[in-house]
C-alpha positions as CSV (number, residue, x, y, z in Angstrom):
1,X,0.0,0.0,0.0
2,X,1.7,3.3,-0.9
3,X,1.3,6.2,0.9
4,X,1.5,10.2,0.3
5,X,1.6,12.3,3.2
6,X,0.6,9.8,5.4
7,X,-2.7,8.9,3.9
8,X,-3.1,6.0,2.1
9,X,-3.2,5.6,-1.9
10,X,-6.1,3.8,-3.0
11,X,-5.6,1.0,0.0
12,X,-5.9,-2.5,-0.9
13,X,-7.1,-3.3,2.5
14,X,-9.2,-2.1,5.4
15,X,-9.9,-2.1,8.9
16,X,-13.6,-2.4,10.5
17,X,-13.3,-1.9,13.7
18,X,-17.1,-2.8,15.0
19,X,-18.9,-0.9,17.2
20,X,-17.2,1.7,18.6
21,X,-17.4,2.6,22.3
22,X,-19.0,-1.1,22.4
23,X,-15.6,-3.0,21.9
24,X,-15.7,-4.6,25.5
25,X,-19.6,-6.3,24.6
26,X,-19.8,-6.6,20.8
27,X,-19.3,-10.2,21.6
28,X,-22.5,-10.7,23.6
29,X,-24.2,-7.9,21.0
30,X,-23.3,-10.9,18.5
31,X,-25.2,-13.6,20.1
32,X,-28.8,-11.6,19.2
33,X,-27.3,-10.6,16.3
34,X,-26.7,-14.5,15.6
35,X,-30.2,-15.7,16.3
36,X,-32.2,-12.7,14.7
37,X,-29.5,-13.9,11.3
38,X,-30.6,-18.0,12.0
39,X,-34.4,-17.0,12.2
40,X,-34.1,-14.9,8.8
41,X,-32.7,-17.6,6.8
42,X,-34.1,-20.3,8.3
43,X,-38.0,-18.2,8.3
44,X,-37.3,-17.2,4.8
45,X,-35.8,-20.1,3.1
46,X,-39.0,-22.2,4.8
47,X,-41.3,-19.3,2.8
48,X,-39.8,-19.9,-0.4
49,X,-39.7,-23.8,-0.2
50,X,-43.3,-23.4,0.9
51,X,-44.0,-21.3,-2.0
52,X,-42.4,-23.8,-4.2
53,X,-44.7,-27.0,-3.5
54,X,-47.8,-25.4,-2.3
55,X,-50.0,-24.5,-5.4
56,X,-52.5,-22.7,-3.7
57,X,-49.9,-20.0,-3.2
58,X,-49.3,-19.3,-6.9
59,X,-50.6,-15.7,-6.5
60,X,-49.1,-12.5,-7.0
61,X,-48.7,-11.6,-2.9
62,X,-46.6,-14.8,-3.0
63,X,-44.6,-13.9,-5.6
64,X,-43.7,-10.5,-3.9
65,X,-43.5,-12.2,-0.5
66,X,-40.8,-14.7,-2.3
67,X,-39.1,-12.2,-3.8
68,X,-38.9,-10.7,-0.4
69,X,-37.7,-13.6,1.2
70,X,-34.7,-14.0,-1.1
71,X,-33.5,-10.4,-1.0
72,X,-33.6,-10.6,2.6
73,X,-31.5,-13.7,2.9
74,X,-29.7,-11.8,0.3
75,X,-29.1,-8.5,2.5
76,X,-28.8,-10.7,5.9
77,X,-26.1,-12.7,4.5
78,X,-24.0,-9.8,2.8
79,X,-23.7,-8.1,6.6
80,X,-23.8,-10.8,9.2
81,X,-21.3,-13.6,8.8
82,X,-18.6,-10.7,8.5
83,X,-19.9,-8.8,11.2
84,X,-20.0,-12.0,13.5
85,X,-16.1,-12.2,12.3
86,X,-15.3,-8.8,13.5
87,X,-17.4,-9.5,17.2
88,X,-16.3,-13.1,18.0
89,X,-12.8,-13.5,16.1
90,X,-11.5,-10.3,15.4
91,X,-11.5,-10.5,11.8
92,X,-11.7,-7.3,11.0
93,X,-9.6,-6.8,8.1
94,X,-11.6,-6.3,4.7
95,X,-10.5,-6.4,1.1
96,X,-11.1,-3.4,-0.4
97,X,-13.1,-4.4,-3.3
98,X,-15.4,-6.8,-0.4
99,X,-15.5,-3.4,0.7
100,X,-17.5,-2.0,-2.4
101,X,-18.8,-5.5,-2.5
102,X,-20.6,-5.3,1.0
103,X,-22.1,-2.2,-0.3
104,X,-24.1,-4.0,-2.5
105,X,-26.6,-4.4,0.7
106,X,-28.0,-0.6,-0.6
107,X,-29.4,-2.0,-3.3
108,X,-30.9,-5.4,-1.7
109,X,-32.2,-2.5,0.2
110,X,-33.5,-0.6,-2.5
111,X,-35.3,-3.8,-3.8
112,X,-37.0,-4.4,-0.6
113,X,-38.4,-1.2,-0.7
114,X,-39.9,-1.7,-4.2
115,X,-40.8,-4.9,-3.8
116,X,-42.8,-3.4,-0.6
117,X,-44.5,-0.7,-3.1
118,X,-45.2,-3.5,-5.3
119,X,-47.0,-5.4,-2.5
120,X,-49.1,-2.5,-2.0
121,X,-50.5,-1.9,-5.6
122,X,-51.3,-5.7,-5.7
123,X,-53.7,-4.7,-2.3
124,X,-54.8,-1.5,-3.7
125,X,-56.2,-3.5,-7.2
126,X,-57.2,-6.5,-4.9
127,X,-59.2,-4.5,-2.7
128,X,-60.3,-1.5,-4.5
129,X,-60.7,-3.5,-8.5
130,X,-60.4,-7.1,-8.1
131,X,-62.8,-8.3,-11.0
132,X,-59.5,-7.0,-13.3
133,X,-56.8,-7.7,-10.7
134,X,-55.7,-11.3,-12.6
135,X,-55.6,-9.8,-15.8
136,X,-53.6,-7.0,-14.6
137,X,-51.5,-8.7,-12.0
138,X,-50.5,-11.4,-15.5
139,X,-47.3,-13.5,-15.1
140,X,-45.7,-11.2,-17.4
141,X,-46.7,-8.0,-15.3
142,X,-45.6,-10.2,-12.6
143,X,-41.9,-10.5,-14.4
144,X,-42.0,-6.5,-15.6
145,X,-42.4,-5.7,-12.1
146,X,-39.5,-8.2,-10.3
147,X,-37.0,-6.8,-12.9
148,X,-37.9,-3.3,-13.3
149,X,-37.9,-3.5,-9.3
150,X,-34.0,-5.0,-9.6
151,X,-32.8,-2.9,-12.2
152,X,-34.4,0.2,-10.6
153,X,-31.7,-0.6,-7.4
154,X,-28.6,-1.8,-9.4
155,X,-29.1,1.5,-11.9
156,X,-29.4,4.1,-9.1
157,X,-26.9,2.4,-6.2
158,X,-24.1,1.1,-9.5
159,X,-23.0,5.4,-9.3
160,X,-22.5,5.0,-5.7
161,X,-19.6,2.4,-6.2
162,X,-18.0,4.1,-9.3
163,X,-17.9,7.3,-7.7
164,X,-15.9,5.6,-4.6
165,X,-13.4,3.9,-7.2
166,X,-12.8,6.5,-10.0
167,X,-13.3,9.6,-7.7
168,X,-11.4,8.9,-4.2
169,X,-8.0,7.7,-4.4
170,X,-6.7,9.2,-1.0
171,X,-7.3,8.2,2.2
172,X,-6.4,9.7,5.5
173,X,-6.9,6.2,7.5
174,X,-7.7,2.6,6.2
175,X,-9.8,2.2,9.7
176,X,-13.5,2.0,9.6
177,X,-15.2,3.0,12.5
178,X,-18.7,0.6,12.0
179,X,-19.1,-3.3,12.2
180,X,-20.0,-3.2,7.9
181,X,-18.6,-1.4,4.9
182,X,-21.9,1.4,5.3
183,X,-21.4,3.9,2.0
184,X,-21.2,7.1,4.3
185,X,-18.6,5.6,6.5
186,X,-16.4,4.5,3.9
187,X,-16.5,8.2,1.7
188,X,-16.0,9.8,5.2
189,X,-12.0,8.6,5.4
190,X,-11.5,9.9,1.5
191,X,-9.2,13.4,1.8
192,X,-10.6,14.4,-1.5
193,X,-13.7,16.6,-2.0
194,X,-16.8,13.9,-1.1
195,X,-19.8,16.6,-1.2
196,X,-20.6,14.2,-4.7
197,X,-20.8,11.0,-3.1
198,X,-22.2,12.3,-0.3
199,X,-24.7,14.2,-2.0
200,X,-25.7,11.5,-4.2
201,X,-26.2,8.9,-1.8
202,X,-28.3,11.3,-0.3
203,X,-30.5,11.7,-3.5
204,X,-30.0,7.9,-4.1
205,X,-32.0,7.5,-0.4
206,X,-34.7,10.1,-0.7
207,X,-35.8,9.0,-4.3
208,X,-36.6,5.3,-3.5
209,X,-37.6,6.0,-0.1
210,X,-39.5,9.1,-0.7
211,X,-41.5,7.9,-4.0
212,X,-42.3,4.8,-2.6
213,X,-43.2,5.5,0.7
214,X,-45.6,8.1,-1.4
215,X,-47.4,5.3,-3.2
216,X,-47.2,3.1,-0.7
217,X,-49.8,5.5,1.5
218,X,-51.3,7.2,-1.2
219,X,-52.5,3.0,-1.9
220,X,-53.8,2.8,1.3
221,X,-55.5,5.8,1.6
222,X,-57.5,4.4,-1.3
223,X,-58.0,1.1,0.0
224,X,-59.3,2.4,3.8
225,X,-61.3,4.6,1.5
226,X,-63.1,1.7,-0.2
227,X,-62.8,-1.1,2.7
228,X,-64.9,1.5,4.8
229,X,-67.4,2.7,2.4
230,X,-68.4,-1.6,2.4
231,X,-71.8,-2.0,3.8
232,X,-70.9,-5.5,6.1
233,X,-68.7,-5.3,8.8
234,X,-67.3,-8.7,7.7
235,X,-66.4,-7.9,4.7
236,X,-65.0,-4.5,6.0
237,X,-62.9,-6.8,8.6
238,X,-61.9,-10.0,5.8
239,X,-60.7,-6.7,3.5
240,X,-58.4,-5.3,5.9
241,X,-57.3,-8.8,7.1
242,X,-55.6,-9.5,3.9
243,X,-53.0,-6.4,4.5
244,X,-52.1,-6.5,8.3
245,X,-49.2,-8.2,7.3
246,X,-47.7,-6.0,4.7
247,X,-49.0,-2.5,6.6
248,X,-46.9,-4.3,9.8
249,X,-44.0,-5.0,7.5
250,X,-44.0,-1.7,5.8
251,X,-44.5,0.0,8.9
252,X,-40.9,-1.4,10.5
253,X,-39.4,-1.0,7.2
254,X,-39.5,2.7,7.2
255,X,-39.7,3.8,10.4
256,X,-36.5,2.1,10.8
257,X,-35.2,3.9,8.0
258,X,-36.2,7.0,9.5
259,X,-34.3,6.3,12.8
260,X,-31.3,5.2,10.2
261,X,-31.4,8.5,9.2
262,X,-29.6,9.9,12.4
263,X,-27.0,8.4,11.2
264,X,-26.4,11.3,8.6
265,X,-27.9,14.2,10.8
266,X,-27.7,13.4,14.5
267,X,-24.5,15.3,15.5
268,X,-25.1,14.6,19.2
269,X,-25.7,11.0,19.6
270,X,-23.3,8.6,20.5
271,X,-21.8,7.2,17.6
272,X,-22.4,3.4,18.9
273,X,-26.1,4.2,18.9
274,X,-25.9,5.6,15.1
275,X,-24.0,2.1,14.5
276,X,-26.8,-0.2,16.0
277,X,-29.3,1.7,14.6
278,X,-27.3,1.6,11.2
279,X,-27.1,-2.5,12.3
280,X,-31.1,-3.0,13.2
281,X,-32.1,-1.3,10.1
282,X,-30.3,-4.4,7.7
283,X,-30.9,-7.1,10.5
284,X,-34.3,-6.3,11.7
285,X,-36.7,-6.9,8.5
286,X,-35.6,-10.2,7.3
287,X,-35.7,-11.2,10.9
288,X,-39.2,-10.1,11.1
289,X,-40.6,-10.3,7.8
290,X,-41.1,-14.2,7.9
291,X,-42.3,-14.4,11.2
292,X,-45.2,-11.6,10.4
293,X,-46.3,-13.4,7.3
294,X,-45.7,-16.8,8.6
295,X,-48.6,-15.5,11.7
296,X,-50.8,-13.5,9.6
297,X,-50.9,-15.6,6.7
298,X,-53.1,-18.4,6.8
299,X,-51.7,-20.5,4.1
300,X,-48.5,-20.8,5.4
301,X,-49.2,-20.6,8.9
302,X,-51.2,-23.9,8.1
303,X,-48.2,-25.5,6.0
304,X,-46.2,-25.1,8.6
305,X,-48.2,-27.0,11.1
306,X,-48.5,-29.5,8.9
307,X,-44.9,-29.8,8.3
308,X,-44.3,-29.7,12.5
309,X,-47.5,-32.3,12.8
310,X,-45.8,-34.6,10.2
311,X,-42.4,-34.6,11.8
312,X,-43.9,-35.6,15.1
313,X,-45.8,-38.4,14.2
314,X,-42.9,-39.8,12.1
């Protein structure tokens, strides 16, 4: 690694030092760290196998909840078996390019967020037109939507990466001070300008956030609209049934991105707080995800017990 002035030129390694302030415990932060990781693989890879060999889950909400599952086992498993390395072994060096590698847990990120929006049209037609929501809600929509979702992510976070590589060849320290290669973290060691990566990430954030957390009530503004203008009371309730899960998923997805937020603009908080908040926001929804649909979905609530009955009596 050559160095000019004492920073580093475009290192070829890095240092993540964990959660600062937090050095002394990490270890025991890692053991709920561990289990929430084990339950979001485990939960989600039991979704998608369900998905696969149950027929009477080849809907659209299924196809969105599997797509779900497998960016969150995704995201999980980009973050946690290095971060697990840094608390329990002290593996805290990091290839440079498994630096801008890591990263790639924005845009698993970003798809979880469309995939969410996506969810919420499929209610909103469901709910508020469903004598056309098959035709519209086709396989091929189906396949327009899971790419466009993918390629919306890869297109807007891809800048993020080049920016870091062609634009920032300094660096006043090789030592990261998080438990993950997080974009902000990273730019923040460059000695060159960073106001473009930083402001770009920035846009990179609001955009998807912003315009789909839009839809995503404007949707259910319309569906409340229609659920209570229904004359029954049962169908009112067997409406709003079929979206507790997805309201209670999209509710922890972004108000944990707002708290994420502090990250950038809380000047005054600890900076092991901004870290674990930085942590909960990629380990908290695919720990949670599969165990909200796997209780508020019928279907697979009932495979499951049938899986757990079988295994018994065997």
């Amino acid at each position: 690694m050559l160095t000019v002035n004492g920073s580093a030129f475009m290192p070829s390694v890095l240092t993540l030092i964990g959660i600062p302030g937090l050095e002394l415990v990490q270890c025991w932060v890692g053991i709920p760290f561990s289990v929430m990781y084990l339950i979001a693989v485990i939960g989600n890879t039991l979704i998608l196998a369900i998905r696969k060999y149950e027929n009477s889950l080849d809907k659209p909400m299924y196809f969105f909840l599997a797509m779900l599952g497998s960016t969150d086992i995704a995201l999980s498993t980009c973050i946690l078996p290095k971060m697990l390395g840094i608390f329990w072994f002290h593996l805290s060096e990091i290839y440079f390019a498994a630096c801008l590698l890591q990263m790639l847990s924005h845009s698993f990120q970003a798809i979880e967020s469309g995939v969410l929006l996506a969810m919420a049209l499929d209610r909103y037609v469901a709910i508020c037109d469903p004598l056309r929501h098959a035709t519209i809600f086709s396989q091929q929509f189906l396949t327009y939507i899971g790419v466009g979702v993918t390629l919306r992510a890869a297109i807007l976070v891809a800048p993020c990466l080049e920016f870091i590589k062609c634009r920032l060849k300094l660096y006043r320290t090789t030592i990261i001070s998080h438990s993950y290669c997080e974009h902000t973290a990273l730019v923040k060691l460059a000695v060159e300008d960073i106001r473009v990566n930083k402001i770009y990430g920035l846009f990179v954030a609001f955009t998807i956030l912003g315009f789909d957390i839009i839809f995503i009530t404007l949707s259910y503004v319309q569906i409340f609209i229609t659920v209570f203008q229904l004359p029954q009371k049962e169908a009112r309730l067997k409406a709003l049934n079929t979206c507790i899960a997805h309201i209670c998923v999209f509710l922890q997805f972004y108000l944990l991105s707002f708290f994420f937020f502090t990250h950038r603009f809380g000047a005054h908080i600890p900076p092991y707080v901004h870290i674990l908040l930085s942590n909960l926001y990629l380990l908290v929804p695919p720990f949670l995800n599969p165990v909200v649909y796997g209780v508020k979905t019928k279907q697979i609530c009932d495979h499951v017990l049938r899986m757990l009955v079988f295994k018994t009596t065997s």
